[in-house]
C-alpha positions, 0 to 999 in steps of 0.5 A: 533300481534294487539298492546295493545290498539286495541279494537279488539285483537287477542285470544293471548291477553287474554291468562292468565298469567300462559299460557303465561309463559308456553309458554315463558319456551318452548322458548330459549332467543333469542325467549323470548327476541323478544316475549317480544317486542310484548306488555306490557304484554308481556314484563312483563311475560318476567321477571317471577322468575319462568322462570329464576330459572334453567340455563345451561350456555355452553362455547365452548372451540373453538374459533369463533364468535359465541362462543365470544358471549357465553361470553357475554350473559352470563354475560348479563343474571346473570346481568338480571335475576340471582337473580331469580336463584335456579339452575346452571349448567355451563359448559366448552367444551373441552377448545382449548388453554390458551387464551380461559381458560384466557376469561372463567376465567374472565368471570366467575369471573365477574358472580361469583360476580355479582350473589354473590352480588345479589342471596340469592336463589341458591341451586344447583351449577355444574361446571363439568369437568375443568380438571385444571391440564391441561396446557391450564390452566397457573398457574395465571389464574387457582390461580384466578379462585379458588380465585373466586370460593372459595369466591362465595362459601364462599357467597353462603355456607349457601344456597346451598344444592348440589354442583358438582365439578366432574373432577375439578382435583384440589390439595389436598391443593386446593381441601380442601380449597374449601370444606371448604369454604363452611362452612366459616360462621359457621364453619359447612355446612348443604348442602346435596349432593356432587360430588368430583368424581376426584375432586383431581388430579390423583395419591393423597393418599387423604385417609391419609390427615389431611386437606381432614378429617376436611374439610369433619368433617364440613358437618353435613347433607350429604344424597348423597357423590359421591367420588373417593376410593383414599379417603377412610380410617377408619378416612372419615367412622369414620367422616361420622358415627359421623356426617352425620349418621343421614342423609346418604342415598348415597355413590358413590365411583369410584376407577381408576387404576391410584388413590391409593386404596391399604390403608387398611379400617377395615370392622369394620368401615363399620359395624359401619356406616351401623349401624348408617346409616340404610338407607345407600347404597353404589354403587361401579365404578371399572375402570381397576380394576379388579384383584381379590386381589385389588377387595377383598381389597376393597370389603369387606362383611360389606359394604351395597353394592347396585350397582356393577360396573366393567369395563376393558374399553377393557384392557386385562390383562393376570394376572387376571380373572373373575372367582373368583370375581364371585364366591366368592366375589360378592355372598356376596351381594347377599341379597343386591345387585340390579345392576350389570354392567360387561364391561369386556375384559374377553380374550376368558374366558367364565363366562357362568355358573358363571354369572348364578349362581350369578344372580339366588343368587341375590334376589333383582337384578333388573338390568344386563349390561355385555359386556363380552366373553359368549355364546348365550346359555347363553341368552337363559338360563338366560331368561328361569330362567326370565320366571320361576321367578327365578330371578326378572331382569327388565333390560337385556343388554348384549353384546356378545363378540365373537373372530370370524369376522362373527357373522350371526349364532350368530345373527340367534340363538338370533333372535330365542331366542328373538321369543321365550320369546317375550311375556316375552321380551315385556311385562315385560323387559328393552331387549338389546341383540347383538353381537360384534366382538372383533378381 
């Protein structure tokens, strides 16, 4: 590149500065930081606010080298340019030992400081998956690490407005305590959207704590709460229906075996908050649920359920089966009800007819994933019904479980089966199909 003063610079010379940081935002730091070298103009597109808005800063759990400088640069760059940001993500890879927690935690607590002081911008803030319940984390460094977190929220409160601490796996009296700091300054938050998805340790009956309710007493505004069911109580709903009625769009509710979800919640308390809430949309994530009574439990007929998930995780249990969930809950939701995901050890159980009947009942059903025990019929039935616009699916995805080793014949009759509806497959659907040995 010619230097500044030539008279006769490149065409890059004249490049206007709304090209020239498009060009830096396509560029990793490594790349800007020598760009920046080139020239004066250069230097100063370098440091565009709009470059530095969105960071995702990655600590990889294993030690080496090039990781320790991972720490470094990260700290580098809030120092730099975090008064620019808007949106951070950060994010801790499987951390290998209790020396590599100790080095994220002071890292973070100089990060979480500096950015405190120097920020007024920053909106969205994930910290997924710190599984602080492991013994990587000591005791110490973990108490600090909260420390830290719950003053820079305490800080940052009043201007965030999403926050994601999913798998955080905290206490309850932790947990509370950072919710709550975020509403530290005026003793209530305005911020829209929250992810606790195993925010709690595993095991916690959360739905009967006094601290869990007041602490979400103080969100005024949600549009999107993602929660575990080990939440949930006719108290959360009651809250939820006093507080954020006005705004709830979303309601994202995973319930795991091992997470308590055998408290009872009136279908009362649904019916109020779905009259409050008239936009409201709850999508439900069983894992290893799947007996119909803890299912019947928890679904009841008054909730506006859009998105059904099932999954066994290849569990077999013989004390339960598909059937009746088919038949008689799911139906339920038929008006309503526009996703549904089956990942289900079924044991040899044919669901054909059931499945059947259910999606050609489910006028708004958009979107099909089942793996599941079926028969390649099926495929065949499902989308004959697709191409008389009985049903109105634009995703299809389906793996078929089969208990015999070879599955040529089966992948023959789909491939024919596949010929056969092309023009509809091509044309109009999201198509996966295939076969899966499960012997």
């Amino acid at each position: 590149m010619e230097d500044d003063s030539d008279p006769e610079q490149s065409c890059w010379a004249g490049l206007p500065d709304v090209c020239l940081r498009h060009v830096f935002h396509w560029l990793d730091d490594r790349d800007r930081s020598r760009a920046a070298l080139v020239c004066k103009k250069w230097s100063r597109a370098m440091y565009s606010g709009s470059l530095w808005r969105t960071r995702t800063i990655t600590f990889n759990g294993r030690p080496s080298r090039a990781h320790t400088f991972e720490f470094e640069t990260a700290l580098w760059y809030v120092k730099k340019f975090g008064k620019y940001l808007e949106h951070l993500e950060i994010k801790l890879l499987n951390p290998y030992n209790a020396v590599l927690t100790r080095k994220f935690q002071v890292t973070m607590r100089g990060l979480l400081s500096h950015l405190g002081k120097c920020n007024s911008r920053l909106v969205s803030l994930s910290i997924q998956h710190l599984e602080l319940d492991r013994a990587v984390w000591k005791s110490v460094v973990k108490a600090q690490f909260l420390k830290n977190l719950g003053t820079f929220l305490k800080r940052m409160g009043k201007h965030l407005d999403y926050l994601n601490l999913k798998g955080a796996r905290v206490t309850l009296e932790e947990g509370c305590e950072l919710l709550s700091s975020l509403s530290y300054l005026r003793n209530k938050s305005f911020i829209s959207e929250v992810n606790i998805e195993d925010f709690f340790s595993l095991h916690l009956p959360i739905y009967s704590s006094t601290l869990f309710h007041q602490a979400v007493s103080k969100f005024q505004s949600l549009v999107i709460l993602t929660f575990n069911y080990n939440c949930i109580s006719d108290e959360l709903l009651d809250i939820l229906c006093k507080h954020s009625a006005h705004s709830l769009c979303t309601l994202n509710i995973k319930c795991h075996i091992h997470d308590p979800h055998g408290q009872v919640v009136w279908g009362m308390s649904w019916t109020n908050l779905a009259k409050r809430a008239p936009q409201l949309n709850v999508n439900f994530f069983f894992e290893r649920v799947m007996k119909h009574d803890h299912l019947a439990r928890i679904l009841l007929a008054e909730i506006p359920v859009r998105s059904i998930s099932l999954r066994s995780c290849y569990f077999s249990d013989p004390d339960w089966t598909m059937r009746p969930t088919l038949i008689n809950l799911l139906p339920a939701y038929r008006h309503v009800l526009q996703k549904l995901t089956l990942e289900v050890n079924n044991d040899h159980e044919l669901l054909d007819d059931e499945l059947l009947q259910l999606i050609l009942s489910c006028k708004r059903l958009f979107f099909l994933k089942v793996w599941a025990f079926l028969s390649v019929t099926f495929m065949e039935k499902l989308l004959q019904n697709r191409s008389e616009k009985k049903c109105i699916l634009t995703t299809i995805k389906v793996r078929i479980y089969t208990a015999r080793q070879e599955t040529s014949e089966e992948d023959r009759l789909l491939r024919d089966i596949y010929r056969k509806f092309k023009y509809l497959i091509d044309s109009e659907l999201n198509y996966f199909v295939i076969t899966y040995p499960m012997v």
